[in-house]
SEDO-351996 format. One record per residue (C-alpha): residue number from 1; chain; x, y, z. Coordinates in steps of 0.2 Angstrom, whole numbers, plus 5000, padded with zeros to 4 digits. Layout:
BEGIN
+-----+------+------+------+------+
! pos ! unit !   px !   py !   pz !
+-----+------+------+------+------+
! NUM !    A !    X !    Y !    Z !
...
+-----+------+------+------+------+
This chain:
BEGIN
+-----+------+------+------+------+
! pos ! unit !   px !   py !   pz !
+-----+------+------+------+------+
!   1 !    A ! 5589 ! 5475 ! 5224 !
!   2 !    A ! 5580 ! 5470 ! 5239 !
!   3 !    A ! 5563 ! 5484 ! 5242 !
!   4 !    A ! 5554 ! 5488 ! 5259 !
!   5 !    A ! 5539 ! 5491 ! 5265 !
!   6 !    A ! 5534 ! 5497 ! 5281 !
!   7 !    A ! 5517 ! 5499 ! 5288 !
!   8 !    A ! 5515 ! 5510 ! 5300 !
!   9 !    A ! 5498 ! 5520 ! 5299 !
!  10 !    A ! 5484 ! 5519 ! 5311 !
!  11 !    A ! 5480 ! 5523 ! 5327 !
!  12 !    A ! 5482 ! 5509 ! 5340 !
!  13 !    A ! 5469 ! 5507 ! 5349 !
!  14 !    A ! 5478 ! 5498 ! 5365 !
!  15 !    A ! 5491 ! 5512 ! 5364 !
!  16 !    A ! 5478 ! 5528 ! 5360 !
!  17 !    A ! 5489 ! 5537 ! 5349 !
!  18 !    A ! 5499 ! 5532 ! 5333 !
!  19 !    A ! 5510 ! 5518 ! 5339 !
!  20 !    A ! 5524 ! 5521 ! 5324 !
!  21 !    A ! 5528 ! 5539 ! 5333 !
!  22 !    A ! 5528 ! 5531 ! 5351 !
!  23 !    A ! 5546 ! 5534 ! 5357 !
!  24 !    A ! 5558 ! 5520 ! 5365 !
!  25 !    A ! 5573 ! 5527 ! 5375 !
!  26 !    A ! 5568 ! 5541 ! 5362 !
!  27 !    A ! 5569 ! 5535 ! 5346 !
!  28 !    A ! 5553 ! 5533 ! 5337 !
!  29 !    A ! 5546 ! 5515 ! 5335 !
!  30 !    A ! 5545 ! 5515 ! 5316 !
!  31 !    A ! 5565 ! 5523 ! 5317 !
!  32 !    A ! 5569 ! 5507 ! 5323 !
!  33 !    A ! 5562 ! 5496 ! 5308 !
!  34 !    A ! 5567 ! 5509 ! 5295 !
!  35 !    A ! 5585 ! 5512 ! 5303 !
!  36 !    A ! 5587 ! 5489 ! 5302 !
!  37 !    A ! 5583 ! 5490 ! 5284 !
!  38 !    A ! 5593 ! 5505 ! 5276 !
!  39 !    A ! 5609 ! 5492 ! 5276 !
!  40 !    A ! 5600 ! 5478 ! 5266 !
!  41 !    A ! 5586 ! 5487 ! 5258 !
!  42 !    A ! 5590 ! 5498 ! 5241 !
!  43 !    A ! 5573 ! 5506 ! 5242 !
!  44 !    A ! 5565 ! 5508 ! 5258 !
!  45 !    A ! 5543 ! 5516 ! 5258 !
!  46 !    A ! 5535 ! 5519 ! 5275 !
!  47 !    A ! 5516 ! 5518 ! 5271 !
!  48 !    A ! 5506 ! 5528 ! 5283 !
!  49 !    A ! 5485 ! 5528 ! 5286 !
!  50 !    A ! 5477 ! 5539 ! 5276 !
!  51 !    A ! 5472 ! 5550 ! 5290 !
!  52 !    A ! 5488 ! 5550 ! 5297 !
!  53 !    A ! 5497 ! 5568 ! 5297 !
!  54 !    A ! 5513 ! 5565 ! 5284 !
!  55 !    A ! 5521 ! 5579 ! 5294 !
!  56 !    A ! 5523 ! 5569 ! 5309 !
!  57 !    A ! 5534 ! 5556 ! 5300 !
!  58 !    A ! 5543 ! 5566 ! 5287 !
!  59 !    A ! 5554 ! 5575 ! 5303 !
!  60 !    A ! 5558 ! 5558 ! 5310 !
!  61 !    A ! 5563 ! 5548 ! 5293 !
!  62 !    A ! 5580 ! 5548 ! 5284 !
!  63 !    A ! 5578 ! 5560 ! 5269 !
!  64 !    A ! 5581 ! 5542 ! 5258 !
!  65 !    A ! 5564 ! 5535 ! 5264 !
!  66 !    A ! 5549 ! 5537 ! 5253 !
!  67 !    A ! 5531 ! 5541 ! 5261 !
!  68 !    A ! 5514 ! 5537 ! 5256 !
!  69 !    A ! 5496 ! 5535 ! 5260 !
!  70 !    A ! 5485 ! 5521 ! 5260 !
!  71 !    A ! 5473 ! 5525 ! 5247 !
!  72 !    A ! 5459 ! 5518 ! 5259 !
!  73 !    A ! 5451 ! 5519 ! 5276 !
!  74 !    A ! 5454 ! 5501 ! 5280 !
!  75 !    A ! 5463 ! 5493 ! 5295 !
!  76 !    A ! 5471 ! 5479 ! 5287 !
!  77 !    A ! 5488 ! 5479 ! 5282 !
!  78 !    A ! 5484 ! 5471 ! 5266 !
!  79 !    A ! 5480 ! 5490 ! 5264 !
!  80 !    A ! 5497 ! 5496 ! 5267 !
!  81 !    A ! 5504 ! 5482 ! 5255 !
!  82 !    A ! 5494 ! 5487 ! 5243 !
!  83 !    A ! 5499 ! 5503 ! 5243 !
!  84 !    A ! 5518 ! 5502 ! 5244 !
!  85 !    A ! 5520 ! 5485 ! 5232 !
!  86 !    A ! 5513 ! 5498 ! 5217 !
!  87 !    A ! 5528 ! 5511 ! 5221 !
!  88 !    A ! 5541 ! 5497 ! 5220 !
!  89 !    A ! 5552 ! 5491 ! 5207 !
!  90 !    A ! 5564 ! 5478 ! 5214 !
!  91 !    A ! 5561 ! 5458 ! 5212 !
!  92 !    A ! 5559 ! 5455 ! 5232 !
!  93 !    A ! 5553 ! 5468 ! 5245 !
!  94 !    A ! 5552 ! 5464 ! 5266 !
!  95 !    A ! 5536 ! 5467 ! 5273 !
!  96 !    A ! 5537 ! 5471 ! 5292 !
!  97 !    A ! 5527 ! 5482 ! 5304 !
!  98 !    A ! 5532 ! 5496 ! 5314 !
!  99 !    A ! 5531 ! 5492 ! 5331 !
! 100 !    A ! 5546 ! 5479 ! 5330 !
! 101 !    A ! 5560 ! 5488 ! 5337 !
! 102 !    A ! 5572 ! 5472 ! 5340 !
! 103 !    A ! 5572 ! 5469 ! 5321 !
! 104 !    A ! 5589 ! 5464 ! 5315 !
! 105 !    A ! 5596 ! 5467 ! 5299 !
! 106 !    A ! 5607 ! 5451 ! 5300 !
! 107 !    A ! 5589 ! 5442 ! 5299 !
! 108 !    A ! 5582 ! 5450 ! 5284 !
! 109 !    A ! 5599 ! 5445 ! 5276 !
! 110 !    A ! 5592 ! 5427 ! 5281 !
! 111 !    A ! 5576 ! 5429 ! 5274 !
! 112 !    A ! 5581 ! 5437 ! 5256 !
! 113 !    A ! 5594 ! 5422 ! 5255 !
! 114 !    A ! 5578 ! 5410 ! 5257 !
! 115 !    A ! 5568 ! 5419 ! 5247 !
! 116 !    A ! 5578 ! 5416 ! 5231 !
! 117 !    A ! 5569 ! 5407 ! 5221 !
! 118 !    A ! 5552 ! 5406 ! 5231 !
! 119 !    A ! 5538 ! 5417 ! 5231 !
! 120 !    A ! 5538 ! 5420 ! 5250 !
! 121 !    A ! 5549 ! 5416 ! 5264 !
! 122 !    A ! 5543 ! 5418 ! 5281 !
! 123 !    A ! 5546 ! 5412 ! 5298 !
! 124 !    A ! 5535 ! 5401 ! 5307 !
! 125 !    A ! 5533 ! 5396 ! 5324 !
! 126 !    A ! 5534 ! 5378 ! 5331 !
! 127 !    A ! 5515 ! 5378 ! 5333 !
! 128 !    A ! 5513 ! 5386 ! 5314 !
! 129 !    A ! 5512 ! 5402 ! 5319 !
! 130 !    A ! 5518 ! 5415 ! 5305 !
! 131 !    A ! 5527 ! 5430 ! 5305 !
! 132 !    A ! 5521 ! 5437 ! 5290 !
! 133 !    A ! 5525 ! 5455 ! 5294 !
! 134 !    A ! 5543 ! 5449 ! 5296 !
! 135 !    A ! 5543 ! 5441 ! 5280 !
! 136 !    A ! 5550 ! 5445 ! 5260 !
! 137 !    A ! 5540 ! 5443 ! 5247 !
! 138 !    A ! 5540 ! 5442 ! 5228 !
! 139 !    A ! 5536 ! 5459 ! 5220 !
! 140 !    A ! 5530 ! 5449 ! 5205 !
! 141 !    A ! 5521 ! 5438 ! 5217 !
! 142 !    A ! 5512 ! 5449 ! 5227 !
! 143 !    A ! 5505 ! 5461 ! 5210 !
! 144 !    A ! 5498 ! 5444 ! 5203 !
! 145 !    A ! 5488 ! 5437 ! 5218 !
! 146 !    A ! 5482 ! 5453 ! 5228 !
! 147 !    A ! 5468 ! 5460 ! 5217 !
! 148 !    A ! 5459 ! 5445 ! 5220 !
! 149 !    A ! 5463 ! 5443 ! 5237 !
! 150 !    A ! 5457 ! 5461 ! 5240 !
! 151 !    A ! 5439 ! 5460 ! 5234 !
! 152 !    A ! 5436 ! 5450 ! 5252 !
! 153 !    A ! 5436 ! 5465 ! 5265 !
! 154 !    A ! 5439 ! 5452 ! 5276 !
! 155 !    A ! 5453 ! 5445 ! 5269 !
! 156 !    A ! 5471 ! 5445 ! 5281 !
! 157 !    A ! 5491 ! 5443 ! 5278 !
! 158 !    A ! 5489 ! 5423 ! 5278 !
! 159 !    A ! 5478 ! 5423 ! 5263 !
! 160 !    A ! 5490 ! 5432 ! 5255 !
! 161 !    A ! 5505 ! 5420 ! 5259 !
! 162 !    A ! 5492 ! 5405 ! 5256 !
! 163 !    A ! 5489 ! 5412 ! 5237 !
! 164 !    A ! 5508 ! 5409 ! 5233 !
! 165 !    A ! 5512 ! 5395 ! 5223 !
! 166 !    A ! 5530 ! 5393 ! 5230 !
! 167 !    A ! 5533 ! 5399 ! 5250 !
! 168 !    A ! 5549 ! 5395 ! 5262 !
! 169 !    A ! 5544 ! 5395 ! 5279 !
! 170 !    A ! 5561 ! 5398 ! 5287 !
! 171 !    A ! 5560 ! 5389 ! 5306 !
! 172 !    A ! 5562 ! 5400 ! 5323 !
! 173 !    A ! 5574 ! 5389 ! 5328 !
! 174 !    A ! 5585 ! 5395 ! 5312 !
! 175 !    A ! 5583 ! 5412 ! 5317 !
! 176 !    A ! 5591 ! 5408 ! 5336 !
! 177 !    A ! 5606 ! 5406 ! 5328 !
! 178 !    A ! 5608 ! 5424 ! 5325 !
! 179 !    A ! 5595 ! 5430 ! 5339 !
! 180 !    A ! 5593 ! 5418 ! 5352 !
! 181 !    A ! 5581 ! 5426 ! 5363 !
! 182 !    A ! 5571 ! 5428 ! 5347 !
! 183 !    A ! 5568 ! 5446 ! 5351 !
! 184 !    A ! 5566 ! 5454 ! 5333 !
! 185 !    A ! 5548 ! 5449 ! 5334 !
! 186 !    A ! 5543 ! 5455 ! 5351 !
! 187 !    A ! 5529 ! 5470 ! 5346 !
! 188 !    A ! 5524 ! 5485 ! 5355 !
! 189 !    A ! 5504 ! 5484 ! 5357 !
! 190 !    A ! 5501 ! 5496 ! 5372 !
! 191 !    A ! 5513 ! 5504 ! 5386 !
! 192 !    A ! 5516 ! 5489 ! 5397 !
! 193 !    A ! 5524 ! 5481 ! 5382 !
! 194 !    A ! 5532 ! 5497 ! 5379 !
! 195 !    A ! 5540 ! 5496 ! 5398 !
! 196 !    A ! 5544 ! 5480 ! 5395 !
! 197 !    A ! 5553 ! 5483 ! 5378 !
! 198 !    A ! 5563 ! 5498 ! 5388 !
! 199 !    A ! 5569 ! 5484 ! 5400 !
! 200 !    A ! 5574 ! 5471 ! 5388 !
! 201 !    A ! 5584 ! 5488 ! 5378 !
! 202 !    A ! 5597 ! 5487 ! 5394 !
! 203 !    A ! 5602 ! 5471 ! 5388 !
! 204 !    A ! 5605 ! 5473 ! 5370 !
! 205 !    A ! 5622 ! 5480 ! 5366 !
! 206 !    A ! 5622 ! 5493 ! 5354 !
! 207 !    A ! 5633 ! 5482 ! 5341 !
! 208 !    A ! 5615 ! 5470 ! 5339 !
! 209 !    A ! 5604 ! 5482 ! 5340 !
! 210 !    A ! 5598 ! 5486 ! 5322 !
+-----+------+------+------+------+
């Protein structure tokens, strides 16, 4: 069974507000993330900041997705990993960020498919660029390498990835087969982005949308 976790506490600082409840065409931002993963996902947990009113998500979430807390006060989402990967119980779980609201399930079919076998697979950009909040990771993987990594305050995603002894890195190019405009990993950071997201919404029919 595949796990998920989405990481969507905070507040963004571009945005002014907490960018998981921002609404697009009025559907929360986080909605979109959790609603692309409820048909490939057995067990879905939304991991929110630990100052972050559980209120405000819990009327917005399907009554099948779990809620929790970073333990911390600590903008990283190593953080929010941390804090879902104890909760889990299946052999690979997605890790994606909530402001992603062209996600498609068909893609993180692709990405569990790669991930057999490996401890990571994640896209990756013709410059080398990661995607590692639109990634699946080893549950085991993840429990063996992250204590360490955590000690270093300053430590980010790509040590994470870097720690693995196994990871597929799964080419854009790959991914236009099913998304050509690559638009699944187009994020919302402030409200001109959120305009522009509204603008590219006219174009996606509602059969790709999740």
């Amino acid at each position: 069974m595949l796990g998920a976790i989405v990481l969507a506490g905070g507040l963004s600082s571009r945005c002014g507000k907490n960018k998981a409840l921002i609404e697009l065409n009025g559907k929360p931002l986080v909605r979109y993330v959790v609603d692309a993963c409820q048909t490939v996902a057995g067990r879905i947990i939304t991991v929110i900041g630990k100052d972050n009113d559980p209120q405000s998500y819990m009327c917005i979430l399907p009554s099948n997705v779990e809620l929790i807390s970073e333990r911390e006060r600590r903008n990283n989402p190593l953080n929010g990993i941390a804090a879902g990967i104890e909760k889990l119980d299946t052999t690979y779980t997605l890790v994606l960020a909530c402001d992603m609201p062209f996600i498609k399930s068909k893609i993180l079919e692709l990405l569990l498919a790669r991930a057999t076998g490996f401890d990571a697979a994640v896209p990756i950009w013709p410059n080398g660029y990661l995607e590692p909040l639109h990634s699946v990771y080893s549950v085991e993987a993840i429990r063996r390498v992250l204590p360490s990594i955590l000690k270093n305050k300053n430590s980010r995603v790509a040590d994470l990835i870097h720690s693995f002894d196994t990871i597929r890195y799964i080419e854009t190019e790959e991914i236009r087969k099913y998304d050509p405009h690559l638009m699944c990993f187009y994020n919302v950071n402030d409200f001109e982005d959120l305009k522009i997201a509204k603008s590219m919404l006219e174009f996606v029919t509602p059969s790709i949308r999740v």
